[in-house]
C-alpha positions as CSV (number, residue, x, y, z in Angstrom):
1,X,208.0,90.3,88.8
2,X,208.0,92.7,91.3
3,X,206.9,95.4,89.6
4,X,204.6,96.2,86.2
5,X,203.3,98.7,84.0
6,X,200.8,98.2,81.7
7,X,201.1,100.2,77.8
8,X,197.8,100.6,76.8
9,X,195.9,103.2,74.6
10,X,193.1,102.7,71.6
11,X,195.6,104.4,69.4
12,X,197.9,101.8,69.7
13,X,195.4,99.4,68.1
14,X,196.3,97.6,64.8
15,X,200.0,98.1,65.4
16,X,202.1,95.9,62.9
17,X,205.6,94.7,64.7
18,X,207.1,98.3,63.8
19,X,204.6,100.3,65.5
20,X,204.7,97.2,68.6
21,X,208.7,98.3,68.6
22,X,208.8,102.0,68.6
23,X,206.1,101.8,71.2
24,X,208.0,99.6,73.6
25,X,211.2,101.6,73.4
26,X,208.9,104.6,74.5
27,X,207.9,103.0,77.2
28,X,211.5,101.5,78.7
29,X,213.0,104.5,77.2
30,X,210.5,106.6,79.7
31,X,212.1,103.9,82.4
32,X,215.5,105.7,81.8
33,X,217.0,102.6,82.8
34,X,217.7,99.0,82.5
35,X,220.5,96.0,82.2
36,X,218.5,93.5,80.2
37,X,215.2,93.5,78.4
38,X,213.7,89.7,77.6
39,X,211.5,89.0,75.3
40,X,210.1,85.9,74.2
41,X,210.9,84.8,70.7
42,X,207.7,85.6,68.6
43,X,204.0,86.4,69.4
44,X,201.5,83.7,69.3
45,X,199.4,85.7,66.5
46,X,202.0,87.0,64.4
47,X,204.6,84.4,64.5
48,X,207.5,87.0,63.1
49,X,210.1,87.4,66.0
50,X,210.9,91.0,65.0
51,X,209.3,93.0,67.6
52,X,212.7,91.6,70.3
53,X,215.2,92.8,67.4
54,X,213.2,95.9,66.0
55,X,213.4,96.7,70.0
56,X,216.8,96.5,70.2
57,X,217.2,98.5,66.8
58,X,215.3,101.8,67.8
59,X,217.4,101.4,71.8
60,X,220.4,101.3,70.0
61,X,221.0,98.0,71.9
62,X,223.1,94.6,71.1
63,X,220.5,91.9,70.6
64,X,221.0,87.7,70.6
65,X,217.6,85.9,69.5
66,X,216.9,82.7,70.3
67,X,218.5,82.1,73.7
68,X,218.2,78.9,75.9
69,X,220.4,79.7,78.6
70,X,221.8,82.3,80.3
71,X,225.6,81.2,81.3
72,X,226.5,84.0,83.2
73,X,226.8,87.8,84.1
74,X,230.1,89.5,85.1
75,X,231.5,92.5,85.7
76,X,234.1,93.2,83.0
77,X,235.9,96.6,84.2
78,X,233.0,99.5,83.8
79,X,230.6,97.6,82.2
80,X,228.8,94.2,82.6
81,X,229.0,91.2,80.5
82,X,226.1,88.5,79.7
83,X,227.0,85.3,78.0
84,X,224.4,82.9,76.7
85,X,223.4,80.0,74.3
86,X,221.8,80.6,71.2
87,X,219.3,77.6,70.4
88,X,220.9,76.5,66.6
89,X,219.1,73.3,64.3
90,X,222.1,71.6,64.9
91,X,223.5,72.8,68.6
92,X,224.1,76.0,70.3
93,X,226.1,79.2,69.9
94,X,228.4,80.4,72.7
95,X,227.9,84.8,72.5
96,X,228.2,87.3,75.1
97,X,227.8,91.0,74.6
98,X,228.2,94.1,77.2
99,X,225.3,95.3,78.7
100,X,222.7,97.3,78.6
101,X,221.2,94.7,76.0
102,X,218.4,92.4,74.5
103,X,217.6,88.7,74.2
104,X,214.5,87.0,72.9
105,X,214.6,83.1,74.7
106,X,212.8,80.1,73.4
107,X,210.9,77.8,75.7
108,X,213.9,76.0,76.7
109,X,214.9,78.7,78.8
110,X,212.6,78.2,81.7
111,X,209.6,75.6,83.2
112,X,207.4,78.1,84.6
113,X,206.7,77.5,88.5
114,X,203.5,78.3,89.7
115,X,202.6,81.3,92.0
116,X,202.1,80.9,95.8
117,X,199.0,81.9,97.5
118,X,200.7,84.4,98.8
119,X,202.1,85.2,95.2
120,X,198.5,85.2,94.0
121,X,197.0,87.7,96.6
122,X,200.1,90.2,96.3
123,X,199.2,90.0,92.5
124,X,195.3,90.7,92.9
125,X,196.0,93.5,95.6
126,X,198.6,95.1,93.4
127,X,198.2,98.4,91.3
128,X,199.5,98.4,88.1
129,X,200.4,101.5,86.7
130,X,198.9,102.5,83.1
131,X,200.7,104.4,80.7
132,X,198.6,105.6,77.6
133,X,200.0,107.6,74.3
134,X,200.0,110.7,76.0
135,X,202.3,109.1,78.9
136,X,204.7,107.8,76.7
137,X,204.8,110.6,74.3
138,X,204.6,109.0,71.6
139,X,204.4,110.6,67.7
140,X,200.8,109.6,66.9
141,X,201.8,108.6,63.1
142,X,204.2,105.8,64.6
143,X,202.2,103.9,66.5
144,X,199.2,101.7,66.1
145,X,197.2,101.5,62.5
146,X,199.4,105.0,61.1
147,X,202.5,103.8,62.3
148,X,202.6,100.3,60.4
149,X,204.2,99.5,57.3
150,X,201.8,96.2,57.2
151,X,197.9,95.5,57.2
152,X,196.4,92.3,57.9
153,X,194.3,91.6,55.2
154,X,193.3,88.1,56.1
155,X,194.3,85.5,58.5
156,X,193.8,81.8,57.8
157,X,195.0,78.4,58.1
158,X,195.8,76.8,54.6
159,X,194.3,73.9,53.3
160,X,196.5,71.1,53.5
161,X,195.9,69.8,50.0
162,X,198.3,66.1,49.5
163,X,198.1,65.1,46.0
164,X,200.8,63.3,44.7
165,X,201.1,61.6,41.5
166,X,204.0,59.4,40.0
167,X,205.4,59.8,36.6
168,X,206.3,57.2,34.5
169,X,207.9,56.7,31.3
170,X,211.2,58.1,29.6
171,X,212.6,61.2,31.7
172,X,211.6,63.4,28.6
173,X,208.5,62.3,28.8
174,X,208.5,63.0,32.6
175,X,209.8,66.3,32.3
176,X,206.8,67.3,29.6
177,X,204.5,65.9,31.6
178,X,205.4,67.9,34.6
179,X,206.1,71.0,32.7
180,X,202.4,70.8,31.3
181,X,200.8,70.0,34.4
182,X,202.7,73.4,36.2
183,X,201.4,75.3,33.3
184,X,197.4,74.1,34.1
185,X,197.9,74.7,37.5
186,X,199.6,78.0,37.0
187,X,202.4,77.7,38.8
188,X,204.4,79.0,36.0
């Protein structure tokens, strides 16, 4: 990256993927413009992949998640035309869309080289700009804590519990079996 600006405030704290969104557009929307915005597909803490679409949303941009590969870029006229693969369970999607628009890509995309020395010492010698609340303008009930329609109440990794148990007898016999053992467990 040549260039970077860093969105930072206290006020921005405990912002849920909606908040995260209308935040972001404020600060590209502040850019006044752009061609493409990438994002990767989800965060590692959150693991929802809607902050790239919820982006796209409040921009009033055309969107493709889950891109592997960018084809290719042409002109088409007056406007500019991005066609890419969209990673499916079974294969990929051919889509293109006009630009100005958004993609989140998968790890497929990319292997990451790493920086040159020269690279490196550019970076630590570089200022990055810092753009707080105030800078952005944002409305202070739509960002961070206010401006989330989620809380984190808990986060956790599950128990992985294996029991497994085979029933035997007549299929009637299964089925009450099962029935009563969903009732003592309160599953229904």
């Amino acid at each position: 990256a040549d260039e970077a600006i860093l969105l930072t405030d206290t006020r921005f704290a405990g912002a849920d993927t909606l908040a995260t969104s209308y935040t972001l557009a404020k600060g590209i929307e502040k850019l006044s413009y752009f061609d493409l915005i990438i994002c990767g597909k989800q965060a590692i803490d959150g693991d929802t992949a809607q902050v790239g679409p919820g982006l796209a949303e409040k921009l009033g941009i055309p969107h493709v998640c889950y891109v592997r590969k960018i084809v290719e870029i042409r002109d088409e006229g007056d406007q500019s035309l991005i066609s890419v693969e969209r990673m499916m369970e079974d294969g990929y999607d051919l889509l293109a869309m006009f630009l100005p628009a958004l993609i989140t890509v998968v790890k497929e995309i990319n292997v990451p080289r790493l920086p040159s020395l020269r690279g490196l010492a550019k970076a630590k010698s570089s200022l990055m700009p810092v753009w707080t609340a105030k800078e952005l303008g944002v409305d202070k009930n739509m960002v961070g804590l206010s401006g989330s329609a989620t809380r984190v109440i808990k986060i956790f990794f599950p128990q992985r519990v294996r029991r497994g148990e085979i029933l035997k007898g007549e299929l009637e016999s299964q089925v009450t079996c099962l029935i009563d053992k969903l009732r003592e467990t309160k599953v229904i």
